[in-house]
N, C-alpha and C positions, 0 to 999 in steps of 0.2 A: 176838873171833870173826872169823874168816879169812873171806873172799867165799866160798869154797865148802864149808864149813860153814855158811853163811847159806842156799846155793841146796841144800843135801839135808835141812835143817832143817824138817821137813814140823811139827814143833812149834814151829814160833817164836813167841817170845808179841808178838803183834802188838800189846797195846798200849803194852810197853814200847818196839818196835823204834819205832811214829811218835812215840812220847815222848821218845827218842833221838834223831830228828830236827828232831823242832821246838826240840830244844836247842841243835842245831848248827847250824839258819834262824835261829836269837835268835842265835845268837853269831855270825855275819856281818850282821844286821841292826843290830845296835851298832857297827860299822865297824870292828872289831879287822884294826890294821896287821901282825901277823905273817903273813906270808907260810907259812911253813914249817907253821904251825899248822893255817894257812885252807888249806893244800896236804892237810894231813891229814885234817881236818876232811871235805873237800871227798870224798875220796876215800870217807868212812865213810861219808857221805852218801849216794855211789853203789851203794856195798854195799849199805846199806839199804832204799833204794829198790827196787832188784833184787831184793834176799830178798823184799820186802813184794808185788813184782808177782809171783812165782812163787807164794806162799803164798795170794794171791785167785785167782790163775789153777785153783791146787787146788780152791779151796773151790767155784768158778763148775762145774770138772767132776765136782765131787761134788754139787753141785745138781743138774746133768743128768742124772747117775744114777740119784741120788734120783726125779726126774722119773719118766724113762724106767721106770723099777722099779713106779712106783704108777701109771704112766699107764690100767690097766685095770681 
């Protein structure tokens, strides 16, 4: 999955995406020497991360809504 298929993925199943990533926090926490790997790695990481803040960021202004909707 591409970085911006991650940021217009308003379905992204979040608990695979942190599952995905605490795969690839264990796999530099075991001190693997490939470089090239932990470059890859490193990078899915940030994708992930990003999709994951954008996909709370949704959820926090679909709260608001919600809010603002039943406030009365």
């Amino acid at each position: 999955m591409t970085d911006k298929k991650l940021k217009k993925d308003s379905k992204l199943d979040v608990t695979k995406a942190f599952a995905e990533l605490e795969a690839i926090t264990e796999w530099f926490e075991r001190g693997e020497a490939d470089l090239d790997e932990g470059l890859k790695k490193y990078e899915r990481a940030a994708e992930l991360a990003e999709a994951l803040r954008i996909r709370l960021e949704q959820a926090e202004n679909k709260i608001v809504e919600i809010q603002k909707k039943h406030a009365n």
